[in-house]
N, C-alpha and C positions, 0 to 999 in steps of 0.2 A: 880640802875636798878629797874622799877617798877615791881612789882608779876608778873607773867603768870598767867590769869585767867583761869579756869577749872572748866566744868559742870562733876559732878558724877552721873549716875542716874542709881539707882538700888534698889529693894523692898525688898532687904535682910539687913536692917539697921547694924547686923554687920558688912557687908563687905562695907556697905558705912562709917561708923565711923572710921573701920582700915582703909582704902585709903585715907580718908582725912586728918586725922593723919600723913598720911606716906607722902602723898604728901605738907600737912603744914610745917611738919618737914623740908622736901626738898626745902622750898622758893615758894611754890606756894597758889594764892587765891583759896580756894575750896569754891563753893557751892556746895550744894545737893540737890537730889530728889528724892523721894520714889516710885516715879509712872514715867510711859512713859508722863501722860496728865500734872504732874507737870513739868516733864523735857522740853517739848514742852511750856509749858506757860512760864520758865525763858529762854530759848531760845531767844523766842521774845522778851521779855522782858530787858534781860543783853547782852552784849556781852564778849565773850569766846573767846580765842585762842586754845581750847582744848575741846573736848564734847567725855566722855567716858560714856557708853552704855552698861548696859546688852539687852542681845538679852529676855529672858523669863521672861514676869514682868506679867500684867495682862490678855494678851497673849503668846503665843507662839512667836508671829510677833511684841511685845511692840516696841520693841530695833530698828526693824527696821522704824516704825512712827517718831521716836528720830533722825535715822539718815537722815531721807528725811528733818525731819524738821531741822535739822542744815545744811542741805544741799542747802534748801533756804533761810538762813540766809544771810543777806547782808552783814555783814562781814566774812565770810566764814570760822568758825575755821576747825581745823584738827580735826575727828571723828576716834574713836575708838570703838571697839567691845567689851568689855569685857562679855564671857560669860562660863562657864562649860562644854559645847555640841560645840565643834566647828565643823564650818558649812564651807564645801568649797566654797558656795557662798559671801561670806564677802566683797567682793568686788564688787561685780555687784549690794549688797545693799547701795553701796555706801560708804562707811569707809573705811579708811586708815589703817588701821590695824587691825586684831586681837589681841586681850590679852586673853591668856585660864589660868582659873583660878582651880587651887589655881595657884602662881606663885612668886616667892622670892621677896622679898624687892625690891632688888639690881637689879634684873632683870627687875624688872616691870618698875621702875624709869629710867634703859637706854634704855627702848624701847619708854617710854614718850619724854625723850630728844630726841632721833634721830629723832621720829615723828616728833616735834616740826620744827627740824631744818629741815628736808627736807618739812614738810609742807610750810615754812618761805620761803625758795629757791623755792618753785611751785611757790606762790603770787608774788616773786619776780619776775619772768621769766615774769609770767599772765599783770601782772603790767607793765612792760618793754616793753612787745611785743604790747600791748593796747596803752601805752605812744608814741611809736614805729609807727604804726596804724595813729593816728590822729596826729602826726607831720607829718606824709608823705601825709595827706590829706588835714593840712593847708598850706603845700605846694603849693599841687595843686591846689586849691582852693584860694591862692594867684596869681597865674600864669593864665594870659589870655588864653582861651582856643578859639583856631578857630571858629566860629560857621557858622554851618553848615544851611541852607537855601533853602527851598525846589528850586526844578529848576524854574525859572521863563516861564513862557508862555504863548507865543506871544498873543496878541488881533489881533483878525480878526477884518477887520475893516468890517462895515456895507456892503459894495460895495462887497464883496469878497462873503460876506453870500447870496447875492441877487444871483451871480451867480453859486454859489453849488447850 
């Protein structure tokens, strides 16, 4: 089974060394990133199945630049929030979950799994219904459709016009 890749991005370098630690240990590819602008650059860059976020880097607002930009990633990973100030908007910025920190081993790692796996079951649904979508469109699009033709209308013949 190949790694699950995962983006770290937070300006506190301890808590990005113990999390990737704790998530290497776990079977997973970690990168890192010290800033929101480095996190957005390996964004584009790499592709993730997992993008965790602090919310307060070089702004107030870093974390969430990080989550709009994995949010227009074309391969769509699962975003997370990891932040100290949890925010009840965390969702309307777009991420899948929060993680408030500090936060146990054990805990942290089955909140990652479950994301994973219900993020895994969205794409799959998204993927399905889309798949789903354009078979029902090459359907019809095999299948002769009536075509419709404006009403035809009569010529007056020359003789007729003289006497109007």
């Amino acid at each position: 089974m190949p790694k699950r890749r995962v983006l770290l991005v937070d300006d506190e370098v301890a808590v990005l060394l113990t999390m990737k630690a704790v998530l290497e240990i776990s079977g997973f590819d970690v990168d890192t990133a010290a800033s929101a602008h480095e996190g957005k650059s390996k964004i584009k860059l790499h592709e993730y199945q997992m993008v965790i976020t602090d919310m307060r880097m070089e702004s107030d607002a870093s974390g969430r630049d990080v989550i709009l930009a994995a949010r227009s990633a074309p391969y769509h990973p699962a975003v997370a929030l990891l932040t100290a100030y949890p925010e009840d908007d965390w969702a309307d910025m777009g991420a899948d979950k929060m993680l408030v920190k500090p936060m146990q081993t054990a805990v942290l790692l089955r909140q990652i799994e479950k994301l994973l796996e219900t993020h895994a079951a969205k794409l799959l649904r998204l993927s399905t219904a889309a798949a789903g979508t354009s078979s029902r469109a090459k359907k019809v699009v095999g299948k002769r459709l009536p075509v419709t033709r404006p009403p035809v209308r009569k010529k007056v013949s020359a003789k007729k016009k003289k006497k109007r």
